[in-house]
Backbone as JSON, one array per atom type, in Angstrom:
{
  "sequence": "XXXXXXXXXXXXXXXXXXXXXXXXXXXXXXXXXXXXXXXXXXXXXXXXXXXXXXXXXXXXXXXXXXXXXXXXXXXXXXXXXXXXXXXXXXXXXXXXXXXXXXXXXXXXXXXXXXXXXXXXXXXXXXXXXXXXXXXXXXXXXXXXXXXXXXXXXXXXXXXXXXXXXXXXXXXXXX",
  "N": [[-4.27, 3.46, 20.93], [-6.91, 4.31, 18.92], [-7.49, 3.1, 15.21], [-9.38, 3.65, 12.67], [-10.5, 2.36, 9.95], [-11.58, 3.72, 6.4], [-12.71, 3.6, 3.22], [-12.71, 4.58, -0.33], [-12.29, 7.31, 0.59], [-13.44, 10.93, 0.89], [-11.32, 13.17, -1.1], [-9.3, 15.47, 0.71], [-7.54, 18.56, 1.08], [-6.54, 18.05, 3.61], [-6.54, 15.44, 3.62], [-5.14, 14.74, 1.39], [-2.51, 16.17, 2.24], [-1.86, 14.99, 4.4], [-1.43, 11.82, 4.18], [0.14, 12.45, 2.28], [2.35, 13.81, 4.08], [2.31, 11.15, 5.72], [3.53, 8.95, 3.98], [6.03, 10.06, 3.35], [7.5, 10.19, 6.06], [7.63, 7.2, 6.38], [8.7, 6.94, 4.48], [11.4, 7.81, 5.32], [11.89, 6.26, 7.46], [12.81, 3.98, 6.53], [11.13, 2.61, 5.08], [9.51, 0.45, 2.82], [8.44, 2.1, 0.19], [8.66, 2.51, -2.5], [10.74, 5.15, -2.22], [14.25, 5.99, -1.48], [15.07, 7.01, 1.42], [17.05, 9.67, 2.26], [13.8, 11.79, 2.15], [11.69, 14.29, 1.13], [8.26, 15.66, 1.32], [7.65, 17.0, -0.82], [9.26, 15.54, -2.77], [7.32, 13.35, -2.99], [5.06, 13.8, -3.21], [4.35, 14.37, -6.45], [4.06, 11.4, -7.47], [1.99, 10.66, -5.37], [-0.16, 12.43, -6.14], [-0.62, 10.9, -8.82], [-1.53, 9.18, -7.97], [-4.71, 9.9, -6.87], [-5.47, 10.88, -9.37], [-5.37, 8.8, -10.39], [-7.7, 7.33, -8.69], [-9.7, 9.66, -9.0], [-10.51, 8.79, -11.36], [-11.71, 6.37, -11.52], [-10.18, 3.98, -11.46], [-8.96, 3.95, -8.97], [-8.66, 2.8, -5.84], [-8.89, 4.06, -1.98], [-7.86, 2.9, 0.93], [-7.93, 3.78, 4.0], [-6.52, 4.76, 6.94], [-7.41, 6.21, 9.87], [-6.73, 8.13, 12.69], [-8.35, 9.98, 15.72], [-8.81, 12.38, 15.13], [-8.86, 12.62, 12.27], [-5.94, 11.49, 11.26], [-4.18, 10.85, 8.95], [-2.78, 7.17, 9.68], [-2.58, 4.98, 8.06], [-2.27, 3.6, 5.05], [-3.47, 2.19, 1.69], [-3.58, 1.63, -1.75], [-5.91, 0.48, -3.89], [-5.91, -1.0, -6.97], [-8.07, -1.37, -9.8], [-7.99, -4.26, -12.63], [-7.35, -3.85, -16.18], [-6.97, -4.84, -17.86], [-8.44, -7.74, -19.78], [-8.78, -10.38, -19.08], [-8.4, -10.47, -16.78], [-9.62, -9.12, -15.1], [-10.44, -10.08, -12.75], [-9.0, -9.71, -10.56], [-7.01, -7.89, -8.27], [-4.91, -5.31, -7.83], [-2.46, -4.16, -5.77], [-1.11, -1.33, -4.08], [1.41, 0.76, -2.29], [1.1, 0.3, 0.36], [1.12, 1.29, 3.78], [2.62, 2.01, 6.91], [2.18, 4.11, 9.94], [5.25, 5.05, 11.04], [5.46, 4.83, 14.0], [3.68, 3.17, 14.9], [3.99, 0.76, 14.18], [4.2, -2.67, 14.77], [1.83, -2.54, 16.16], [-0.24, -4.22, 15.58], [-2.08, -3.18, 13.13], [-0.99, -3.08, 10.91], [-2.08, -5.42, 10.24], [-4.4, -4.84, 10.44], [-5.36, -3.28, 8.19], [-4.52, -4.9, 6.04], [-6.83, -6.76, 6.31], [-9.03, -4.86, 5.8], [-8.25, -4.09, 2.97], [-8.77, -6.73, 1.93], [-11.16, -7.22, 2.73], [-12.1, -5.13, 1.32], [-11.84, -6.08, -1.16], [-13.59, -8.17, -1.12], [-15.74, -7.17, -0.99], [-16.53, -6.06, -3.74], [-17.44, -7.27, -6.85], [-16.75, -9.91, -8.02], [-14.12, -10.03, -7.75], [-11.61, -12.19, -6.95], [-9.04, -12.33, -5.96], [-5.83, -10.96, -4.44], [-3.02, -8.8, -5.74], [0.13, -7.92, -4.99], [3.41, -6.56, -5.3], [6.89, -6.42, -3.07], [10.06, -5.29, -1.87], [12.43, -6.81, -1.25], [14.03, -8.33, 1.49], [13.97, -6.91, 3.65], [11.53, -7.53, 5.25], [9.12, -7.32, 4.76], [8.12, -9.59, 3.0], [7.87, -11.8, 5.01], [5.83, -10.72, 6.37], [3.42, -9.79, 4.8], [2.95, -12.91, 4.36], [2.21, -13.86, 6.76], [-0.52, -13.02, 6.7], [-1.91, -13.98, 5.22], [-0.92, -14.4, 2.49], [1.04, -15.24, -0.42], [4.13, -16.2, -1.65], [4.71, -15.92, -5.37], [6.31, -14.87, -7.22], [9.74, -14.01, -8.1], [11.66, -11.97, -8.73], [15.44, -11.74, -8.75], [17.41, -8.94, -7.77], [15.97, -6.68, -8.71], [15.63, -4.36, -7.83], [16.98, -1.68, -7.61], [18.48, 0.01, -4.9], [20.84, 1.36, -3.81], [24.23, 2.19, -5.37], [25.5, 0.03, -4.53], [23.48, -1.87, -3.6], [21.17, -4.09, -4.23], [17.81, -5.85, -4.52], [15.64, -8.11, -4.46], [12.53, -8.22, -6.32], [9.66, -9.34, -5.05], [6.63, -10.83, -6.03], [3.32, -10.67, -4.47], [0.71, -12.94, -3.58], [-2.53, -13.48, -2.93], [-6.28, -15.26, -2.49], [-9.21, -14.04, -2.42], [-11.62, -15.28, -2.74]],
  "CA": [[-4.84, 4.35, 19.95], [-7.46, 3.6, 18.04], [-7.44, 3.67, 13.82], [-10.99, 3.35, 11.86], [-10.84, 2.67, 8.45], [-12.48, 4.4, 5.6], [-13.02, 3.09, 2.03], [-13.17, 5.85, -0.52], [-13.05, 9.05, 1.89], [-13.66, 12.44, 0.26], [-10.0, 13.51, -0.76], [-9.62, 17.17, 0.65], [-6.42, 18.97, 1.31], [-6.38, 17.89, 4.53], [-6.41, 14.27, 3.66], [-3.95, 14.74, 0.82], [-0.87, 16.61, 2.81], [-1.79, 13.93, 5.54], [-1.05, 10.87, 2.9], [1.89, 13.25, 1.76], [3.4, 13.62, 5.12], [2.81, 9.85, 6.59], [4.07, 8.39, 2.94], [6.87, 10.77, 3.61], [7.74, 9.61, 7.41], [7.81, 6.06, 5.88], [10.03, 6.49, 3.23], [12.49, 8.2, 5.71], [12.05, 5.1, 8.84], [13.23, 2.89, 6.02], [10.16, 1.52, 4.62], [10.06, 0.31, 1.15], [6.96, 2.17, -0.34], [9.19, 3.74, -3.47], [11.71, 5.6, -1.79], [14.78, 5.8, -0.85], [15.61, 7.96, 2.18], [16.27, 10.93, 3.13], [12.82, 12.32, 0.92], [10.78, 15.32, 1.07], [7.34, 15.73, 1.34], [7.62, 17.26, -2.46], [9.68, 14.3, -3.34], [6.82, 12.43, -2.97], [3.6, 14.55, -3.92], [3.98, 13.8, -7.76], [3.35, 10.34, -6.7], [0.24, 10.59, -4.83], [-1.28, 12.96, -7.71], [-0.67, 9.77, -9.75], [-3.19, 8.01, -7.24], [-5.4, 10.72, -6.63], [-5.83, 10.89, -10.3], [-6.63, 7.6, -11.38], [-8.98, 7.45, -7.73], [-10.33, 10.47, -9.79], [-10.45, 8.6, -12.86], [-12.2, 5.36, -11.18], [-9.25, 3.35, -11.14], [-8.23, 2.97, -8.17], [-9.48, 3.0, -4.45], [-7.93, 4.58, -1.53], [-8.02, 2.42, 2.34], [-6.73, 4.59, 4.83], [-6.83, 4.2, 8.7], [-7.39, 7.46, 10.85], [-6.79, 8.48, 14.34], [-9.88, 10.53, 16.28], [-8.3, 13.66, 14.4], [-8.45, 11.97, 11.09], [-4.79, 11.78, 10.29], [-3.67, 9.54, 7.92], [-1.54, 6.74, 9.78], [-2.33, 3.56, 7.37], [-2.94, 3.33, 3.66], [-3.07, 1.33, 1.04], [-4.1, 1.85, -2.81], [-6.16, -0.66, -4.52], [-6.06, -0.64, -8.33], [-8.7, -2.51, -10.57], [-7.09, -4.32, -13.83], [-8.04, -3.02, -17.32], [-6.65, -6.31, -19.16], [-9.96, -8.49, -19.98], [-8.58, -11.29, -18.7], [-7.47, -10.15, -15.45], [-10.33, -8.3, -14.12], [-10.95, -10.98, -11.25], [-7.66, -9.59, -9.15], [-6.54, -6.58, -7.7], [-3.43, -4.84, -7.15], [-2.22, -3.55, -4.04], [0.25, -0.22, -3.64], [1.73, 1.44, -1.52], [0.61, -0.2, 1.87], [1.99, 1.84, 4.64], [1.47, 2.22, 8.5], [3.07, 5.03, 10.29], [6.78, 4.08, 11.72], [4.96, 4.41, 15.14], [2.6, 2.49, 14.78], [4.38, -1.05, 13.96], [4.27, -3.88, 15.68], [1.0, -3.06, 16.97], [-1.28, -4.58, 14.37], [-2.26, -1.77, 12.41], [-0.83, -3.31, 9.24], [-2.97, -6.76, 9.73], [-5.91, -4.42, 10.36], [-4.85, -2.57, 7.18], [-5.0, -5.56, 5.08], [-8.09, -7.2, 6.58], [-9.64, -3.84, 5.35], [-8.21, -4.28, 1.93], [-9.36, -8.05, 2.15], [-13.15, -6.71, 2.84], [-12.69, -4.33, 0.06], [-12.46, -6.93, -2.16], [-14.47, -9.17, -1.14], [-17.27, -6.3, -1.51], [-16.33, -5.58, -5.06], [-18.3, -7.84, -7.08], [-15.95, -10.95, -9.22], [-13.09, -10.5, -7.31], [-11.32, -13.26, -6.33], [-7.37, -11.81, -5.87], [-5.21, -9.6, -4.59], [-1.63, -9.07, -5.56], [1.25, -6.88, -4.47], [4.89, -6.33, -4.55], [7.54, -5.9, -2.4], [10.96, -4.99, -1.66], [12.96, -8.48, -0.72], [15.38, -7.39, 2.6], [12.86, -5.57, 4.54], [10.71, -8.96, 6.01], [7.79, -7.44, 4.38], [7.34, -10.99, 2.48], [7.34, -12.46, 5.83], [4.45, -10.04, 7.12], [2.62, -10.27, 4.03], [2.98, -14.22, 4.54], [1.5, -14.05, 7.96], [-1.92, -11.96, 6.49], [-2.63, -15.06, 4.64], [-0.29, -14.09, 1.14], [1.74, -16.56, -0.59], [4.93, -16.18, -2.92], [3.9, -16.59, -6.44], [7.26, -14.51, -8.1], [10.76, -13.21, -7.34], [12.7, -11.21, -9.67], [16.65, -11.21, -7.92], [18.31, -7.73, -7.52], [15.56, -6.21, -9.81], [15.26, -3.03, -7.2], [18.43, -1.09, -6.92], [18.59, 1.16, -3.72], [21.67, 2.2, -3.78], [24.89, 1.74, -5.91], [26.08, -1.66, -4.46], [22.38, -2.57, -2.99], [19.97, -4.59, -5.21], [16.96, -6.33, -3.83], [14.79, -8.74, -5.2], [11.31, -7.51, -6.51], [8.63, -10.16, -4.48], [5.2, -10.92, -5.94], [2.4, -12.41, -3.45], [-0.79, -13.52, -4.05], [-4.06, -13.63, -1.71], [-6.72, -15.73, -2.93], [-10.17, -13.41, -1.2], [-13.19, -15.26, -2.86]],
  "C": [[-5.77, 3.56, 19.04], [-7.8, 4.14, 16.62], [-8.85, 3.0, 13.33], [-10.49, 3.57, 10.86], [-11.8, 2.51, 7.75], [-12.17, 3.69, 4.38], [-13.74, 4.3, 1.28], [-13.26, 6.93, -0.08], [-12.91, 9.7, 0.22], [-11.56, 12.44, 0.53], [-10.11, 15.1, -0.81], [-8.51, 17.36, 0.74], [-6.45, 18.4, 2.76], [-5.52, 16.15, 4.48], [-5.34, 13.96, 2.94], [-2.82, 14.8, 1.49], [-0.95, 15.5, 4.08], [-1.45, 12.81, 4.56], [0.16, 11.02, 2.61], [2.69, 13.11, 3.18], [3.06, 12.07, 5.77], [3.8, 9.2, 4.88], [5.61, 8.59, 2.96], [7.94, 10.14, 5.15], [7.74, 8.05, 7.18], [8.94, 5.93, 5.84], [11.11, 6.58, 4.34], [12.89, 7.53, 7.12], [12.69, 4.36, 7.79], [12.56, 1.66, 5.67], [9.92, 1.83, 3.27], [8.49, 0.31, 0.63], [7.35, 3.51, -1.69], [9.9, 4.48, -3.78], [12.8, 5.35, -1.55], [15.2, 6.95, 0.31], [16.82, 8.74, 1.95], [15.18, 11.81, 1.5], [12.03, 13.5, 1.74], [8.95, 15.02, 1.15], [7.09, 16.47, -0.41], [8.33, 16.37, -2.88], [8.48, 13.18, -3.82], [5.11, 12.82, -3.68], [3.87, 13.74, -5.62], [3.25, 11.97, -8.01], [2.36, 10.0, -6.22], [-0.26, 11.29, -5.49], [-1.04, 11.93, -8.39], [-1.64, 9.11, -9.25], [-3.89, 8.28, -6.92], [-5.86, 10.89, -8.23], [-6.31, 9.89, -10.78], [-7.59, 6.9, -9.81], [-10.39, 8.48, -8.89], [-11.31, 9.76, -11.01], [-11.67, 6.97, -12.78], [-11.57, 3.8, -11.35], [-8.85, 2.45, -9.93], [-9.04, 3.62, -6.75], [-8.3, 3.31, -3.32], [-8.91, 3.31, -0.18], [-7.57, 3.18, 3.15], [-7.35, 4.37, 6.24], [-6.19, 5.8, 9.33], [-7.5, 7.17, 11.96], [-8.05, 8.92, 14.22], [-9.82, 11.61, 15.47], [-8.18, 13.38, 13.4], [-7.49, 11.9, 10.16], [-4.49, 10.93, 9.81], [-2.83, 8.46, 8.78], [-1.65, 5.42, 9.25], [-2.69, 3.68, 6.2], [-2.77, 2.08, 3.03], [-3.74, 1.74, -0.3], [-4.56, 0.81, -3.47], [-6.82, -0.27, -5.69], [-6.81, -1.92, -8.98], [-7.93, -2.82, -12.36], [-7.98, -3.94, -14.82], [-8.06, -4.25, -18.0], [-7.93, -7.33, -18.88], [-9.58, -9.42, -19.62], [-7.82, -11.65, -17.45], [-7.94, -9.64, -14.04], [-11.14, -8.83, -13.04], [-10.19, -10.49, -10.34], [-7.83, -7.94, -9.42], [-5.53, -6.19, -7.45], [-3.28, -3.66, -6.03], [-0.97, -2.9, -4.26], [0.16, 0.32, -2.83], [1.02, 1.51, 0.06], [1.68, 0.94, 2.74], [1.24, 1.99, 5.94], [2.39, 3.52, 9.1], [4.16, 4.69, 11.28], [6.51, 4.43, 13.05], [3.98, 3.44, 15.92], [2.72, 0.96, 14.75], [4.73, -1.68, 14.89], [2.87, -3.8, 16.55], [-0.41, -3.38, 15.94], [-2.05, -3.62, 13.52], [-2.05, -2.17, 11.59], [-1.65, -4.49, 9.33], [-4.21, -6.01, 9.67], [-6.14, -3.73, 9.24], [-5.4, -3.59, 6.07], [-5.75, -6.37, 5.43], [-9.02, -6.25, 5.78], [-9.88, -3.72, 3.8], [-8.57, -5.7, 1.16], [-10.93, -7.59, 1.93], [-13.71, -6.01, 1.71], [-12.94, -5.02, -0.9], [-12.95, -7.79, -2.53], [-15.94, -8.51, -1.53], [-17.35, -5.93, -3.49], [-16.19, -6.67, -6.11], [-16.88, -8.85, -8.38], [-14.82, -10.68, -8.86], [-12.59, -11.26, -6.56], [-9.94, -13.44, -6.27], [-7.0, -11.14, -5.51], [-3.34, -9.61, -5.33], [-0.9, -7.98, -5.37], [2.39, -7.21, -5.05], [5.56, -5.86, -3.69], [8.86, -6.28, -1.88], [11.25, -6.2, -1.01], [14.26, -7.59, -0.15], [14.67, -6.63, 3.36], [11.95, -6.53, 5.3], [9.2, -8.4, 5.77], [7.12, -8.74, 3.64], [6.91, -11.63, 3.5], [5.68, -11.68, 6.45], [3.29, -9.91, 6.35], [1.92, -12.16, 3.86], [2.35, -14.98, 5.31], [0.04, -13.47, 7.59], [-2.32, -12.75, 5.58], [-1.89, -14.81, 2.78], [0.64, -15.19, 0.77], [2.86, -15.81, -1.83], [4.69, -16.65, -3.56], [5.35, -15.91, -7.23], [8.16, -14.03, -7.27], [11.94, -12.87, -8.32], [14.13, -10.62, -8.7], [17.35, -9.71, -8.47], [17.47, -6.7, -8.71], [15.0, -4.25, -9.34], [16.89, -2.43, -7.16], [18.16, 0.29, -5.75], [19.64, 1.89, -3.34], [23.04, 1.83, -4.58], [24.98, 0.71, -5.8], [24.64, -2.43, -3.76], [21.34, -2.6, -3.6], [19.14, -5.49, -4.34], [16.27, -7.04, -4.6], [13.27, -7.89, -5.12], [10.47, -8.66, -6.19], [7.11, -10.02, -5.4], [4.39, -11.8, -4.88], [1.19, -11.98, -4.15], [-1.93, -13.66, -2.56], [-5.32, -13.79, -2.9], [-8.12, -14.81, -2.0], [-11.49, -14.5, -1.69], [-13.71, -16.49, -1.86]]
}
């Protein structure tokens, strides 16, 4: 299968409830983008109007990776900082690929994409993320050229007795 990604699309209803339902089909494979399983497709909407609004607002940028039928099966949100002394980096949410989709590079082509974005977007020279520690997303972030820079222990709770560390990485783009 092949995914093309876009930078900026037009957000229509189409593109939205597509966003909504892969974000959705994430959460509920057991990928750590916010959730905890079993979630709704309205569980999760308030959420993406949060990133559809500050897209709106010129905030933040959408990556997404379509099939031929342009359905959503990769995102990623990339937010510019406000703090004056910050506005060289970028932050990175809510990466996701669709839980069919893994293992066949789709998430390195994902953040190559988000790599390009900010190499196009003029004085940036950073990206950074979090993510869920127990899930080997540090390792797969690790392999895409990212480096541990923080690690806050058991600072996620997922479920009564299951805390997770909160990961920062770092990617150096300039």
């Amino acid at each position: 299968m092949t995914i093309r990604f876009h930078r900026d699309p037009a957000v229509t209803p189409e593109l939205r409830d597509g966003v909504c339902a892969l974000w959705a089909d994430v959460s509920n494979a057991g990928g750590a983008v916010g959730f905890v399983p079993p979630v709704t497709r309205e569980d999760i909407r308030p959420e993406l109007v949060k990133h559809l609004a500050a897209m709106a607002e010129g905030r933040a940028r959408l990556i997404v990776g379509q099939d031929a039928s342009s359905t959503p099966l990769a995102t990623a949100f990339v937010y510019a900082n406000t703090h004056r002394l910050m506005r060289h980096w970028l932050w990175v949410y809510s990466v996701m690929v669709h839980p069919s989709l893994q293992g066949q590079g789709v998430g390195r082509e994902l953040m190559a994409a988000v790599e390009d974005a900010a190499r196009d977007t003029e004085g940036i020279r950073g990206l950074r993320l979090t993510c869920r520690g127990g899930t080997g997303a540090d390792r797969f972030y690790g392999s895409c050229g990212y480096k541990e820079v923080g690690r806050v222990p058991d600072a996620i709770k997922v479920a009564d007795d299951d805390y997770r560390d909160d990961i920062t990485m770092w990617r150096e783009v300039a």
